[in-house]
N, C-alpha and C positions, 0 to 999 in steps of 0.2 A: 616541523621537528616532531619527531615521534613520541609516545606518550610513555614510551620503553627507556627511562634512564641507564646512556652508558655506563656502566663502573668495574672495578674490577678489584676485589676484594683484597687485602693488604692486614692482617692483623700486626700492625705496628705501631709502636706507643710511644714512639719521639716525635717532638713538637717542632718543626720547622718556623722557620719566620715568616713563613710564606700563610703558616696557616693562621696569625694571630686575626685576619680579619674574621673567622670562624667564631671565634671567641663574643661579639658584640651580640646584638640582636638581630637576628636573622628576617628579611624578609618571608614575606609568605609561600612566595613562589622557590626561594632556595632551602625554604624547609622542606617542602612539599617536594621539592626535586630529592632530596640528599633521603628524608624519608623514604620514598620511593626505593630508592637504591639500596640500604639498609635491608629492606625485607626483599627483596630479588638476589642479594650479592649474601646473607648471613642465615643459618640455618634454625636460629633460635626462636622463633614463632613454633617449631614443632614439638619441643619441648613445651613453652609453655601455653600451646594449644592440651597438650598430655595432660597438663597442672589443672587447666579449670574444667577437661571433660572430668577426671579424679576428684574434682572439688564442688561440682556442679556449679563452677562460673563464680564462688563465691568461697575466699579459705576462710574455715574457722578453725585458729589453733587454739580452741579447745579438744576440736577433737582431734584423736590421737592420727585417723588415717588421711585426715589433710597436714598434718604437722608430716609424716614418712612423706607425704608427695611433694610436697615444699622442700625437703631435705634433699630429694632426687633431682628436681629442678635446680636447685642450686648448686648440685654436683655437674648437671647440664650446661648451666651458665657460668661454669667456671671457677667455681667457689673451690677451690682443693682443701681449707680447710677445715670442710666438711667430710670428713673419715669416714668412711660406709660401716666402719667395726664400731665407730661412735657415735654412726645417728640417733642409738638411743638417748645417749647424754644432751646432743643438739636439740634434740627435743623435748624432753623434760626442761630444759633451759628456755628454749621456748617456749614452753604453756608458760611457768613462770613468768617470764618478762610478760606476757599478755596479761593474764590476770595482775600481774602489778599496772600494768600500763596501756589496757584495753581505753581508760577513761580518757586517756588523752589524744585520741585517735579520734579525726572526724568521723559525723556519721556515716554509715555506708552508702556508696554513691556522690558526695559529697565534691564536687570539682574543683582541684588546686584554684584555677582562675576565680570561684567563688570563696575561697577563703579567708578569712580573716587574718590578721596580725598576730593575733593570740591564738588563734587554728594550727599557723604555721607552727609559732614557737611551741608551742607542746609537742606538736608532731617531731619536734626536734629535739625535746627532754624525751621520748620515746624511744629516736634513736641513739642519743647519746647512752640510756641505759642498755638498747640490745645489744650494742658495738662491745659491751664490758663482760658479757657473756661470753660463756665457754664452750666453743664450738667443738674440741677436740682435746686428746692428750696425747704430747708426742715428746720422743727421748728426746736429751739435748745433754750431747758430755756424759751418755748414760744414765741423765736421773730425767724424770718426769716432768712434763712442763706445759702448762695450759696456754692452748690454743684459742683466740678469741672470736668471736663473729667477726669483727672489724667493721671498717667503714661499709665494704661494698659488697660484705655479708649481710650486714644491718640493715644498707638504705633496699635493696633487693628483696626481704623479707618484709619490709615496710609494703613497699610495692606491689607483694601478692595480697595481702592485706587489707590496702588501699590504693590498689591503681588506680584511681581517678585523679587522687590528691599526693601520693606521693610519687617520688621519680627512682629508679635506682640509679647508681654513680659510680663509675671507674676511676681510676688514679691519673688515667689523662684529662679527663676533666676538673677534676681538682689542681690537675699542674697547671691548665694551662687558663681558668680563673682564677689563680689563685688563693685558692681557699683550703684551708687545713680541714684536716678530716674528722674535728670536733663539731659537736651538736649545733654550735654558732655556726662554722662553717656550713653544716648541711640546712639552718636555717636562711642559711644566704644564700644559696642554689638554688633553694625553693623561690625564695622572692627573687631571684633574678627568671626563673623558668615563669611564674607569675605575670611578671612583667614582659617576659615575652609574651605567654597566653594573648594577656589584656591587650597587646600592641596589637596582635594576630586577629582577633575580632573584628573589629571595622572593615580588615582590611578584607576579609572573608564576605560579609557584608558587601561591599562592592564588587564582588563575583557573581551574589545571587545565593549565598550560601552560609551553613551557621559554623562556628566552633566546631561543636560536638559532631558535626557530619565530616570534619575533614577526614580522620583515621576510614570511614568508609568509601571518601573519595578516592582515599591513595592506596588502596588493596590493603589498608592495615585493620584489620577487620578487627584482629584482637586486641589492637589498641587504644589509649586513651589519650587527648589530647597532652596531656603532661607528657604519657611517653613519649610523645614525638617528636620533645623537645631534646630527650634523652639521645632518641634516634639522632636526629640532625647533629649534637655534638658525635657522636658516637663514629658515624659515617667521614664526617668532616673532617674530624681532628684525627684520624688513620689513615687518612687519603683513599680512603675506599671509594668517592666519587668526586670528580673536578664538577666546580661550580659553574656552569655555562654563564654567559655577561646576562644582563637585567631584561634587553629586547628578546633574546631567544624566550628567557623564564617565563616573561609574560606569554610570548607566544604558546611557546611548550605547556603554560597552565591552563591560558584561557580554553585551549584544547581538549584538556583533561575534560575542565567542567561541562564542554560540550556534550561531548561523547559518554561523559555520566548522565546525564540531563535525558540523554537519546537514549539511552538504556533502561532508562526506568520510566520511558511512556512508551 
C-alpha cells in the first residue's frame, strides 16, 4: 500500500450515518491515515506557514503586528467575520481579551496531553471570554450590529497562541460530538482530544516512535499533536478521505515508519 493517501477533497458539512464511527477515538494508524490526507487534499498549511514566518513561530498579541497577521490568517482560514475595514477593532479586542486572560493560558509550549484538569478548564474561561468579543460591525435592518469572534473565531485564536494545547473547532465537530459551542463545551473537546492523545502514546510506542514525532512522521511539519486530532475529525467528518479496513492501516503505517527510519540514517 503506498504511503501516498487516496482522497479527494469535499468541503461539506453534513453528517451521514455512515460517518458516526469517525466520531469515537480513533486508532493511530486511521489518524495518521486521514491526517495525511488533510495536508495533501487542503491548502491551509500555507497560510499558516505565512502566520509563524510573520510571527517568528511564536504569536504574541501584545504586539500589534502579530495581532494584523492573526487577523489575516483567520480571514484565510475562513473566518468571514473578520472585516478587513474592521481588523482594527478585531484587534484592539484582542490585545484586551489577552491581557485579561493571558494568566490562564498554559505556559508556552506546554502539550494538551500534558495538561491538567484545571489547565484545561481555564483554557476554557479564556475561550468562553474571546467568543464574546467583537469581531466586526455589520448593518442589520439598516442599524448597526456587533459581530462576535464566536466559537471557531475564538478556539482558532486560542490555537495560534497555544498550538500545542489548544485545538481549533468547526461547527461539524461540534454537531457531530455533540457539544454546544460554550466554554463547557469546548472544555469537553479538549478532554475528549486528550483522551485521544493519552490513548495515542502507547500505541506510537509500539511502533518504535514518540507522540510528539508523529506531526513529523506525517509530512505535518507545522503541526502539533493536538492538531491532529483536529485534522482527523476535519478530513473524516467531510469525507475528504475513506478510511481503508484495520489490516491495510497497519500495513500502510508500518511502512511509513520504515521509510522514515531509512531517511534519516
Amino acid at each position: 500500500m503506498s504511503s501516498q493517501p487516496s482522497a479527494t477533497p469535499q468541503r461539506r458539512h453534513a453528517i451521514s450515518p455512515s460517518q458516526t464511527a469517525c466520531v469515537g477515538r480513533p486508532t493511530l494508524e486511521a489518524l495518521a491515515y486521514a491526517c495525511r490526507a488533510y495536508g495533501q487534499t487542503t491548502s491551509y498549511d500555507i497560510s499558516y506557514r505565512q502566520l509563524l514566518a510573520k510571527t517568528g513561530g511564536q504569536v504574541d498579541l501584545t504586539n500589534s503586528a502579530h495581532r494584523a497577521a492573526v487577523l489575516v490568517w483567520l480571514n484565510r482560514w475562513g473566518c468571514r467575520q473578520f472585516k478587513v475595514v474592521d481588523h482594527p477593532l478585531a484587534s484592539s479586542e484582542m490585545q484586551a481579551w489577552y491581557t485579561e486572560c493571558q494568566h490562564l493560558l498554559p505556559e508556552v509550549g506546554k502539550a494538551l496531553v500534558d495538561c491538567s484538569v484545571a489547565e484545561v478548564w481555564h483554557i476554557g474561561q479564556a475561550y468562553a471570554l474571546l467568543r464574546e468579543r467583537q469581531a466586526c460591525t455589520r448593518k442589520r435592518d439598516g442599524f448597526p450590529e456587533a459581530v462576535r469572534f464566536g466559537p471557531t473565531g475564538a478556539s482558532k485564536v486560542l490555537f495560534a497562541v497555544r498550538p500545542q494545547a489548544a485545538i481549533p473547532w468547526d461547527a461539524p465537530e461540534r454537531k457531530a460530538l455533540h457539544l454546544d459551542d460554550s466554554g463547557r463545551g469546548y472544555i469537553a473537546y479538549l478532554g475528549h482530544a486528550q483522551g485521544i492523545l493519552r490513548a495515542l502514546s502507547p500505541a506510537c510506542r509500539r511502533y518504535g516512535i514518540q507522540l510528539a514525532d508523529l506531526p513529523m512522521l506525517l509530512g505535518r511539519r507545522e503541526a502539533t499533536p493536538a492538531k491532529l486530532v483536529d485534522e482527523y475529525y476535519w478530513a473524516t467528518l467531510r469525507d475528504t478521505v475513506a478510511i481503508p479496513d484495520e489490516a491495510m492501516l497497519r500495513t500502510w503505517f508500518t511502512n511509513l515508519v520504515q521509510k522514515h527510519r531509512q531517511a534519516r540514517n
